[in-house]
MARBA-3410 file (N, C-alpha, C, O; in Angstrom, 1 decimal):
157
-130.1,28.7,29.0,-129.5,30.0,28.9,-129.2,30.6,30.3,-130.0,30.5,31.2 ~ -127.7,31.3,30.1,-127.9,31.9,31.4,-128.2,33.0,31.8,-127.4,33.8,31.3 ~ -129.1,33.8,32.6,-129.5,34.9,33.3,-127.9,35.5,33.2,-126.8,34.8,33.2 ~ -128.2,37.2,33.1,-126.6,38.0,33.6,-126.8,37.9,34.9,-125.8,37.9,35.6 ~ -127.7,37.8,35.5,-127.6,37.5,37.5,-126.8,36.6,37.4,-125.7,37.0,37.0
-126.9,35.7,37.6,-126.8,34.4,37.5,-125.0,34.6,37.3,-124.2,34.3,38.1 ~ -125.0,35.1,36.1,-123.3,34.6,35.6,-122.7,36.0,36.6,-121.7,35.6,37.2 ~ -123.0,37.3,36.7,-122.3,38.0,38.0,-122.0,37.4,39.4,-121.2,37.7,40.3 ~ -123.1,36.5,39.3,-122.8,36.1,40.8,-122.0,34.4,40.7,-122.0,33.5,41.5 ~ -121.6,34.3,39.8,-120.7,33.0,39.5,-119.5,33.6,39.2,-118.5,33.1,39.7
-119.5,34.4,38.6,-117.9,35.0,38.7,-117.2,35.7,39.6,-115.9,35.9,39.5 ~ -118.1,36.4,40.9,-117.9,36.7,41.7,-117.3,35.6,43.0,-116.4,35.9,43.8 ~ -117.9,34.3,42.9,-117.9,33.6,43.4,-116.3,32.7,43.2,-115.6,32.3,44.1 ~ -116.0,32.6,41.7,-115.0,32.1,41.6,-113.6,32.8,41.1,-113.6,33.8,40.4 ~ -112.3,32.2,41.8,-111.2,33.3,41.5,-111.3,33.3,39.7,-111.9,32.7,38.8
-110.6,34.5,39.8,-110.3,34.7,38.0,-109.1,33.8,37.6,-108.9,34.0,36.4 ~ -108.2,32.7,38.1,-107.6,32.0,37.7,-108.2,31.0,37.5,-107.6,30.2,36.7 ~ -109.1,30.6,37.9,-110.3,29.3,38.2,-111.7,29.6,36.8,-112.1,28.8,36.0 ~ -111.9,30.7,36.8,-112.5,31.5,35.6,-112.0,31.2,34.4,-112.6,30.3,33.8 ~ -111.5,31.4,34.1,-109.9,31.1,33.1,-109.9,29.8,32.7,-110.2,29.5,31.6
-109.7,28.9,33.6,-109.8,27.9,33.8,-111.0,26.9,32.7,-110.8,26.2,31.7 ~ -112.2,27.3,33.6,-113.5,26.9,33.7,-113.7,27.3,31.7,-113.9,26.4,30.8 ~ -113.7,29.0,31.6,-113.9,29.1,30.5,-113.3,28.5,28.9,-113.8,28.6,27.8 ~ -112.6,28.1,29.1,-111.6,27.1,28.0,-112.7,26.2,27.9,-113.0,25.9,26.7 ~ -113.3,25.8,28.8,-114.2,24.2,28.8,-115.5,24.5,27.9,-116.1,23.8,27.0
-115.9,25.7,28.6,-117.2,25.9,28.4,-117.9,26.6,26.8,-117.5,27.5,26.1 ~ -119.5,25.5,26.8,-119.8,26.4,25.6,-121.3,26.7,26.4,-122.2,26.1,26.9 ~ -120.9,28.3,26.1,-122.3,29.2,26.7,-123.3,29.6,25.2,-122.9,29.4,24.1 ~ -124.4,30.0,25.6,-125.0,30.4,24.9,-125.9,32.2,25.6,-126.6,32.3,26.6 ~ -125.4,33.2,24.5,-125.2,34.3,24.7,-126.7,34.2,24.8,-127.3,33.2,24.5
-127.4,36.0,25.3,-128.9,36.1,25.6,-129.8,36.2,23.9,-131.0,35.9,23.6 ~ -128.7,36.8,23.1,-129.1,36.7,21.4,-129.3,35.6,20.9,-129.9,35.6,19.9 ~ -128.8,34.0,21.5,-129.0,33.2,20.8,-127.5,32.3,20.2,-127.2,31.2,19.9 ~ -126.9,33.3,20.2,-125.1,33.1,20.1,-124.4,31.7,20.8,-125.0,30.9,21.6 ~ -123.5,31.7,20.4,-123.0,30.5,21.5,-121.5,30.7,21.1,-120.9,30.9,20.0
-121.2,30.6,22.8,-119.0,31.2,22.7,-119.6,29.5,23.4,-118.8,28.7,23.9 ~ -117.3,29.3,22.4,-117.1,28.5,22.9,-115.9,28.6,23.2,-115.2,29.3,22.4 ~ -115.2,28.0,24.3,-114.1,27.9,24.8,-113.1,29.1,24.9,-111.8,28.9,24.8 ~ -113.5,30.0,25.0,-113.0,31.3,25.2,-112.6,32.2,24.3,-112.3,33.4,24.4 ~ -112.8,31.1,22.8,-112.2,31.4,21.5,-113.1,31.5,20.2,-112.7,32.2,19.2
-114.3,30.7,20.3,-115.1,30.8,19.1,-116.6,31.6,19.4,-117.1,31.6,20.5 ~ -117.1,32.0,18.7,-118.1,32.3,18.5,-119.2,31.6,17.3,-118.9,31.5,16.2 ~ -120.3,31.2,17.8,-121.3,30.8,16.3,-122.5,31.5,16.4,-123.2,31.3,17.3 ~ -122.8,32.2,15.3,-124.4,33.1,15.1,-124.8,32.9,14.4,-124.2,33.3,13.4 ~ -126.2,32.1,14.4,-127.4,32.4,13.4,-127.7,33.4,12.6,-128.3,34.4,13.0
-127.3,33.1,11.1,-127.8,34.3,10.2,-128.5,33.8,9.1,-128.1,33.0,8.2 ~ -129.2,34.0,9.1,-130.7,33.4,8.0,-130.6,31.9,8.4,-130.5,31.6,9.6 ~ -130.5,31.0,7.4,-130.7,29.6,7.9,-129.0,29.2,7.4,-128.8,28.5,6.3 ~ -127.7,29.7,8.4,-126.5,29.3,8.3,-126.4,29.4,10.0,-127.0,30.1,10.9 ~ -125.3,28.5,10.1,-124.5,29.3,11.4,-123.1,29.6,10.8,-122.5,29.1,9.8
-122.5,30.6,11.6,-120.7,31.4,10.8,-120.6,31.4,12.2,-121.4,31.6,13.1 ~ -119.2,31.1,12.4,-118.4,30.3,13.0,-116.8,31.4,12.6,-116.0,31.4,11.7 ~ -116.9,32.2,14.1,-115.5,33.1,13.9,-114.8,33.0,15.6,-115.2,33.0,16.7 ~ -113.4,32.9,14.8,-112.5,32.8,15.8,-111.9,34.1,16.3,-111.8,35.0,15.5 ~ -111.5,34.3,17.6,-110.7,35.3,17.6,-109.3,35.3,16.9,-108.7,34.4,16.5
-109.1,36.5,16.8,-107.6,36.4,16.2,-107.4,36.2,14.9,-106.3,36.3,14.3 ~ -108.9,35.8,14.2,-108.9,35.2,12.5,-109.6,35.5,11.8,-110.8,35.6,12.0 ~ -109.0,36.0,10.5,-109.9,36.9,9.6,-110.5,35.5,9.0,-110.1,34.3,9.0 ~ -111.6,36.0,8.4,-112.7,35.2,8.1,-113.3,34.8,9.2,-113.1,35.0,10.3 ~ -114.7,33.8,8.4,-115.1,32.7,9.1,-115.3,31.4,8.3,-114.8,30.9,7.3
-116.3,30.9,9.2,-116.8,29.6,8.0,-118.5,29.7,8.2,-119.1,30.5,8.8 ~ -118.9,28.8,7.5,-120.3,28.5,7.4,-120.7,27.2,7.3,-120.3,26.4,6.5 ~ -122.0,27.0,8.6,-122.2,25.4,8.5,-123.6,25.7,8.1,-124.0,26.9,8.0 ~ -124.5,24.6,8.0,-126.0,24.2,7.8,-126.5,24.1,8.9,-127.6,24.6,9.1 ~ -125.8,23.4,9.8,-126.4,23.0,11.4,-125.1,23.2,12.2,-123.9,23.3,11.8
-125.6,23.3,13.3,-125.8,24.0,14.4,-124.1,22.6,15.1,-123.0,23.0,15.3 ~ -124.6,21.4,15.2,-123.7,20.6,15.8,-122.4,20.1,15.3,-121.5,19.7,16.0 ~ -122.5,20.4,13.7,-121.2,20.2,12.8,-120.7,21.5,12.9,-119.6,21.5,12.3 ~ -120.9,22.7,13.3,-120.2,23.9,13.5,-119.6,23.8,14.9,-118.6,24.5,15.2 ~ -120.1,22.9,15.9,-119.7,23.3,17.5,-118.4,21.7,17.1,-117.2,21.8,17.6
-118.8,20.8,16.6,-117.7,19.8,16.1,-116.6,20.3,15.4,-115.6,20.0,15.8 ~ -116.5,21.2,14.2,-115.5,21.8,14.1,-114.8,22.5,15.1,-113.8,22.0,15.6 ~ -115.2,23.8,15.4,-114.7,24.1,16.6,-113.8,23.1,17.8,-112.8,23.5,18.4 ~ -114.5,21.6,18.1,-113.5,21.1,18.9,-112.7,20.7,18.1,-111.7,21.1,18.7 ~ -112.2,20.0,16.8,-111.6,19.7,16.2,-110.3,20.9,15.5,-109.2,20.7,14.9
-110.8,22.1,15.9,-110.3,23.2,15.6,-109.1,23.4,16.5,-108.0,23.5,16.1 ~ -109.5,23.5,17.7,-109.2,23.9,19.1,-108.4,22.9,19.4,-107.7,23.0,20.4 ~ -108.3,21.7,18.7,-107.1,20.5,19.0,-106.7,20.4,17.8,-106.4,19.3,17.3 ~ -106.4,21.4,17.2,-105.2,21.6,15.9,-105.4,20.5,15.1,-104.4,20.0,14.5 ~ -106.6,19.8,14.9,-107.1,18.5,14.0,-107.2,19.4,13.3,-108.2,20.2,13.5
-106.2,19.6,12.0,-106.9,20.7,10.6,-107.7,19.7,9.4,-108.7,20.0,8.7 ~ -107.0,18.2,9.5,-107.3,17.1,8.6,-109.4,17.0,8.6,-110.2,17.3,7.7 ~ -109.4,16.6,10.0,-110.8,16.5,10.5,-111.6,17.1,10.8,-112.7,16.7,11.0 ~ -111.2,18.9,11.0,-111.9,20.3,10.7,-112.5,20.5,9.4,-113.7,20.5,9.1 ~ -111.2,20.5,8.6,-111.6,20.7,7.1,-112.8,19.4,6.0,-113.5,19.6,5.0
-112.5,18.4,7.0,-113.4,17.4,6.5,-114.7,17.9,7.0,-115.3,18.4,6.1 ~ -115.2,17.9,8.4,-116.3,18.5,9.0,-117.1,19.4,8.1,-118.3,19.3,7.8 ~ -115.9,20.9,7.5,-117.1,21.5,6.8,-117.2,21.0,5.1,-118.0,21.5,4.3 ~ -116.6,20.1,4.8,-116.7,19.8,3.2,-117.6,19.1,3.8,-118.6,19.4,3.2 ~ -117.9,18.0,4.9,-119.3,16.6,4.7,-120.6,18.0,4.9,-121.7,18.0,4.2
-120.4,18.8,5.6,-121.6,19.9,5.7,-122.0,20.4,4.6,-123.2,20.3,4.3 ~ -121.0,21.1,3.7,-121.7,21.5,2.5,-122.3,20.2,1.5,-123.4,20.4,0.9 ~ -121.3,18.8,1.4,-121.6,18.2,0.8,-123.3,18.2,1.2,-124.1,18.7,0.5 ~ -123.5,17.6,2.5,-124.8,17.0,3.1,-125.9,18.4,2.4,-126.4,18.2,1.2 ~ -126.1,19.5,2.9,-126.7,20.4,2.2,-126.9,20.3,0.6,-128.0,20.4,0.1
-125.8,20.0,-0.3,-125.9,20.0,-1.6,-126.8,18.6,-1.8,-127.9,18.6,-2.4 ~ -126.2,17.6,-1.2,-127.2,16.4,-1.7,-128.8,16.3,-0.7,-129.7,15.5,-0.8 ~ -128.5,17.3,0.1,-130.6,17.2,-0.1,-131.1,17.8,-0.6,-132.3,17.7,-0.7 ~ -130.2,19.0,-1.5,-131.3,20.2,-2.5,-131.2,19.0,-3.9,-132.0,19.2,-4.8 ~ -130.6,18.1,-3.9,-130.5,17.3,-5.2,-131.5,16.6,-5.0,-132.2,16.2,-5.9
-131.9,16.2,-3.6,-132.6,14.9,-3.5,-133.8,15.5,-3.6,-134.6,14.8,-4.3 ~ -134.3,16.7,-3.2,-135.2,17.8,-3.3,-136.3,17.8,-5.0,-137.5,17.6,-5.2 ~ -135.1,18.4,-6.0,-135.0,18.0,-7.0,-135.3,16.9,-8.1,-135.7,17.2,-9.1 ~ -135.0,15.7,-7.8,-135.4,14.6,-8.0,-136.5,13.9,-7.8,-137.3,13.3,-8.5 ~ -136.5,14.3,-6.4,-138.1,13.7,-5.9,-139.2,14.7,-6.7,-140.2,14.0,-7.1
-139.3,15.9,-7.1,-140.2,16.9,-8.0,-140.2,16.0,-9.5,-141.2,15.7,-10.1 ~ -138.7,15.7,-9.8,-138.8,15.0,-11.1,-139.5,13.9,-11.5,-140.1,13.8,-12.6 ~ -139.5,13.1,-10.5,-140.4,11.6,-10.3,-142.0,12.1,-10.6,-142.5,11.8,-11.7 ~ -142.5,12.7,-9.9,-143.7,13.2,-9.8,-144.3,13.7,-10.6,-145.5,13.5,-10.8 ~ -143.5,14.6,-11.6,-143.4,15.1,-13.1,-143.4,14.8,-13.9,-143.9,15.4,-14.8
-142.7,13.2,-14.3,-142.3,12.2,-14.9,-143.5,12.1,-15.9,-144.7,12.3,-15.5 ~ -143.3,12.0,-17.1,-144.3,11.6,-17.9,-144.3,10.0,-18.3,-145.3,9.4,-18.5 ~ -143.2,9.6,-18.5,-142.9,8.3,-19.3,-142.0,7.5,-18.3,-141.3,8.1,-17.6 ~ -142.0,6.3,-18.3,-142.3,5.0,-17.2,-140.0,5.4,-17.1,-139.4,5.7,-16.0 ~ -139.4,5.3,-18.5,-137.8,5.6,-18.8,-137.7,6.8,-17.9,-137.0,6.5,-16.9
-138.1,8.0,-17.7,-137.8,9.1,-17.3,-138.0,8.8,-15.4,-137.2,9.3,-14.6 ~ -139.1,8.1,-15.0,-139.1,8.2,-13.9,-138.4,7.2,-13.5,-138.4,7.2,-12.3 ~ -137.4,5.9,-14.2,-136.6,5.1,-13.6,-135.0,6.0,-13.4,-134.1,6.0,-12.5 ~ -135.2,6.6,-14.5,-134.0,7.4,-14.2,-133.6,8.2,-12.8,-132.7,8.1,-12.1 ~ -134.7,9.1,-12.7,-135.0,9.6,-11.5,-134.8,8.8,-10.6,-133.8,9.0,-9.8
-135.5,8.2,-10.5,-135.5,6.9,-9.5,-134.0,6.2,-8.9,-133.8,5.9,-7.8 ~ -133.0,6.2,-10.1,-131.8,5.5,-9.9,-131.3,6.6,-9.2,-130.9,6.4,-8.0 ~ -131.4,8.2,-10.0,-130.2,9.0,-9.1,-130.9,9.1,-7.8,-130.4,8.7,-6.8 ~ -132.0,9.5,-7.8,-132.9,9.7,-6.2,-132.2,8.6,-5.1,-131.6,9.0,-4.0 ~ -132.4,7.4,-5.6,-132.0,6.2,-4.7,-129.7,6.7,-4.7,-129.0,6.5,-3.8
-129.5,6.9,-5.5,-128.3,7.2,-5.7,-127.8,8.8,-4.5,-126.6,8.8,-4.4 ~ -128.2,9.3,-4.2,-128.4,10.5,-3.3,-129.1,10.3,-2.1,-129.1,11.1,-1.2 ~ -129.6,9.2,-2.1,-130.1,8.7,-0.4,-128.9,8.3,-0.1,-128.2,9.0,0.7 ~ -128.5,7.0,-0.8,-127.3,6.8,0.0,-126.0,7.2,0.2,-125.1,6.6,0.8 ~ -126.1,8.5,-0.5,-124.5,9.1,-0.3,-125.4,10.0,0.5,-124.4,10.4,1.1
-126.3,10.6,1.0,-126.9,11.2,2.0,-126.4,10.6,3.3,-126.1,11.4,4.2 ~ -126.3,8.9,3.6,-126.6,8.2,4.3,-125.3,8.0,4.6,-125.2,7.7,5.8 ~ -124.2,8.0,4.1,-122.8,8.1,3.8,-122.5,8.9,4.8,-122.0,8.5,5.8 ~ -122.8,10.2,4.6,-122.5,11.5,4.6,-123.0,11.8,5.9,-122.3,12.5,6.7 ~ -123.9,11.5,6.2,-124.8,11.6,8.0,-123.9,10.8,8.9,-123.8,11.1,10.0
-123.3,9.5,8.1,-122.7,8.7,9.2,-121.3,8.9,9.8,-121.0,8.7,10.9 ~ -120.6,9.4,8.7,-119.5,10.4,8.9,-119.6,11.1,9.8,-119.0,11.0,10.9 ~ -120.5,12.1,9.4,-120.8,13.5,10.5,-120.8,12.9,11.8,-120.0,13.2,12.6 ~ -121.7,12.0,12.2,-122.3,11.7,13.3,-120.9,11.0,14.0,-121.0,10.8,15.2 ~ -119.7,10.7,13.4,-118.6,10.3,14.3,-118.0,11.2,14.6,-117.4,11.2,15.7
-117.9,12.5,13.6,-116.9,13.2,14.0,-117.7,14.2,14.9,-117.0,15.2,15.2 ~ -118.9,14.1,15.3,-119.6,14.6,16.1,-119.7,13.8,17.8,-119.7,14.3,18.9 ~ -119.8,12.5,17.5,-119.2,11.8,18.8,-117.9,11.9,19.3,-117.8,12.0,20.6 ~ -116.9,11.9,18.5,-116.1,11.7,18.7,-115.3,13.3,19.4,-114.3,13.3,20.0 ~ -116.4,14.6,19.0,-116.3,15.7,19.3,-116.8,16.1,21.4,-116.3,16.6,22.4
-118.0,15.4,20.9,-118.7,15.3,22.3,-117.6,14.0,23.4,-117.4,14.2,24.6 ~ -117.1,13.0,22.7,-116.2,12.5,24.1,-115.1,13.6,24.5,-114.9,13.9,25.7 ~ -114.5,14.0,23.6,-113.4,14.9,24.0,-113.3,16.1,25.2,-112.4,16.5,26.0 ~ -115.0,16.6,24.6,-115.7,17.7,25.7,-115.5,17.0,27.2,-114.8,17.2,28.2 ~ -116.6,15.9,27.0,-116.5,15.3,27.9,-114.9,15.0,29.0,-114.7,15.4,30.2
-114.3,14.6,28.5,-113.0,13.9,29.0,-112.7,15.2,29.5,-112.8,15.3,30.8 ~ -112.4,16.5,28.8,-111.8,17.4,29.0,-112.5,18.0,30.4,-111.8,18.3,31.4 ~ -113.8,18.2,30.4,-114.4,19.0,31.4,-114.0,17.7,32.7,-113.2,18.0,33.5 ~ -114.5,16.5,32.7,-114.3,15.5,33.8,-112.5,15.6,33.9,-112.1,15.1,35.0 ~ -112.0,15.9,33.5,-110.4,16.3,33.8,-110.2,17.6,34.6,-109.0,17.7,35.0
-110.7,18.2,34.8,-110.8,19.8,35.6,-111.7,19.9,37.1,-111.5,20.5,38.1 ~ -112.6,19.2,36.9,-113.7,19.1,37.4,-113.6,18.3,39.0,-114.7,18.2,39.6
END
């Protein structure tokens, strides 16, 4: 996090066209906890969501975690609407199939008769792996978020 010392005497330091610059790249994290990203997004913790608003744009969105919200955002910010819009459907998806998997696993346990807990059993096992589906996805369009950062800041820099 950064101190406001800290960031007065960095912007003092650097011209405001260089500022400008710099800030497009950057994702800060405000003293509340907040995090601007690239001059344009904002994401804040509200109960257990992050919302995710743009300047200039009514609405927002809503993620579960914290890194598929900062991946949208880059995916956003490079006019990828295809791979934004995917980002928050695998997020809600992922969220819906752990309250299922949640659910199931209570059912197992509850099970009275040997039929009832196979059943269980099949969807349970059936919701891991679209769990597993569903994480693997994320996690590309999450690398594939972080090279871009990367390239972009080592391009300036």
């Amino acid at each position: 996090m950064i101190s406001d010392k800290l960031l007065q005497k960095f912007t003092k330091t650097i011209s405001n066209i260089e500022m400008e610059k710099l800030s497009e790249l950057t994702i800060i994290q405000g003293p509340d906890g907040s995090y601007f990203l690239f001059n344009q997004y904002s994401i804040r913790k509200i109960n257990d969501c992050y919302i995710v608003e743009k300047d200039n744009i009514a609405g927002t969105k809503s993620f579960n975690v914290l890194k598929n919200a900062v991946s949208w955002c880059t995916f956003d910010k490079r006019n990828n609407i295809y791979e934004s819009n995917r980002i928050l459907d695998l997020d809600i998806r992922l969220a819906s199939v752990d309250s299922e998997i949640q659910v199931h696993q209570k059912l197992v346990k509850k099970a009275k008769n040997l039929e009832e807990k196979l059943i269980y059993l099949a969807k349970l096992g059936e919701e891991k792996m679209e769990r597993k589906q569903i994480s693997e996805e994320l996690a590309g369009y999450v690398n594939s978020s972080k090279i871009w950062q990367e390239k972009r800041f080592n391009k300036s820099v």
